[in-house]
N, C-alpha and C positions, 0 to 999 in steps of 0.2 A: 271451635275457638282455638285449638290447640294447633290448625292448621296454618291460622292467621297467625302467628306466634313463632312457627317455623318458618312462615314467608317475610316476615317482618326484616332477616337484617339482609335475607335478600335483595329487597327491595331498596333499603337504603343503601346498600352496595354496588346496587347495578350500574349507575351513574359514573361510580369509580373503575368499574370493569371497563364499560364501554366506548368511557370516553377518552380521546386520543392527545396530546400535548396540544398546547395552546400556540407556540412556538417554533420555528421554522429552523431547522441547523442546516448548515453546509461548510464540507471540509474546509478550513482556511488553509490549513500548512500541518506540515508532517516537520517537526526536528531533528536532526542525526548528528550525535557527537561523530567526529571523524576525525583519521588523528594528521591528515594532510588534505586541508580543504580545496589544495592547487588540483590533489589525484583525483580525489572523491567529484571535484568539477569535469572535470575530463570524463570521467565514468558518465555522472550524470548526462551533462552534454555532448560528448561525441559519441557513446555509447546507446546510450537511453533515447537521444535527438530530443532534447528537453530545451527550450528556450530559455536562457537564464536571465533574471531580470536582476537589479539592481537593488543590493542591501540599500536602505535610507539612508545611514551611516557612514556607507562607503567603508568601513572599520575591516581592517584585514583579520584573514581567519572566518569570514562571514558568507557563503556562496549559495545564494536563492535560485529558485528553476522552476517555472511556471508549470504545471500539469496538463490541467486541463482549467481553460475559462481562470477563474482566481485560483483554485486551489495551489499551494506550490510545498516544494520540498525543503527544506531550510538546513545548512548542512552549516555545522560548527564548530569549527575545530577548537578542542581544549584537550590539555592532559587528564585521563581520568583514570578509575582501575578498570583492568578487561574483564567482558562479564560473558558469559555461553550466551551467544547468538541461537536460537533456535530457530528450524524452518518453520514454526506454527506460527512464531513473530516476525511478519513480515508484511511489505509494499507491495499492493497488488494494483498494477497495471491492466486499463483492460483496450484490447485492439482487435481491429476487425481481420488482418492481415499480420496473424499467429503466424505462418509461415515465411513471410519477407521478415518479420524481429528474426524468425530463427537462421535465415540466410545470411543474416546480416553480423548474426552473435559469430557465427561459424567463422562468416570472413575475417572477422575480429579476433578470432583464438580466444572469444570469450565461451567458458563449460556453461553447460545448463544441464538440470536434471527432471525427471519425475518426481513427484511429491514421495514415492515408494526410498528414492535413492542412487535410479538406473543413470547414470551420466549419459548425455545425448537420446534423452526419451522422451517424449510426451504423454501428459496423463489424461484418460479420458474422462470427465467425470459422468455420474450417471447422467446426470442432465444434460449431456451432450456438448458441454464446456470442456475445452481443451487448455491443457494449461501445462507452464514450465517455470523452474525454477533456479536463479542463478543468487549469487553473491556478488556484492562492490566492492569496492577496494580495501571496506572494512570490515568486511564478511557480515553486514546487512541482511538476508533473504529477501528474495523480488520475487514475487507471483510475476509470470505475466499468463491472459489466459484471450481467450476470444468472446469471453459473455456482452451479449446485446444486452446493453440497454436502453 
């Protein structure tokens, strides 16, 4: 009896362990204060090659950019106070042709780094993802890396 008793709130928990959201997410849009939305467009779009689509509003100071399918990046410029950017905070980008981004950052004079810190490096991870890391025009952090998905 004292067995049933220790299985008991198992039992009534297992349901909650196992079972998964009801509910389906997918990324809509990522925000960025930035403090020149004409620069931070230029990064995103001639840098990045991000399609930029049209604020509703058309309201200046406002500049969207498609990702991937719906998701987009939403960049808005306001005055605010500056806060440390840290590289663990950051936009991760993922492409199949890791090596034409870095051809292209190069031709640009844009730096990239390893997640360690090395300027012009590539980091391996163990899982055989390759990855690098740059800054926007508002010291943002951007993964970019080659994971399949």
């Amino acid at each position: 009896m004292k067995k049933f008793f220790v299985l008991l709130p198992i039992l009534y928990a297992l349901p909650l362990l196992t079972s998964a959201q009801s509910f389906d997410f997918s990324i809509d849009h990522l925000a960025l204060v930035v403090e020149d939305s004409d620069v931070s467009a230029d990064f995103y779009g001639n840098i990045l090659g991000l399609e930029e689509t049209p604020h509703p509003d058309r309201a200046p100071g406002f500049r969207w950019f498609v990702v991937s399918g719906r998701s987009q990046i939403h960049l808005i410029e306001k005055d605010v106070a500056p806060f440390e950017k840290n590289k663990s905070m950051h936009l991760c980008l993922s492409t199949q042709d890791l090596d034409g981004v870095i051809a292209h950052l190069e031709k640009n004079g844009i730096p990239y780094w390893d997640w360690p810190g090395k300027k012009g490096a590539v980091t391996l991870r163990t899982d055989g993802v390759r990855q690098i890391y740059l800054q926007d025009p508002d010291a943002y952090w951007i993964e970019i890396n080659d994971a399949k998905h």
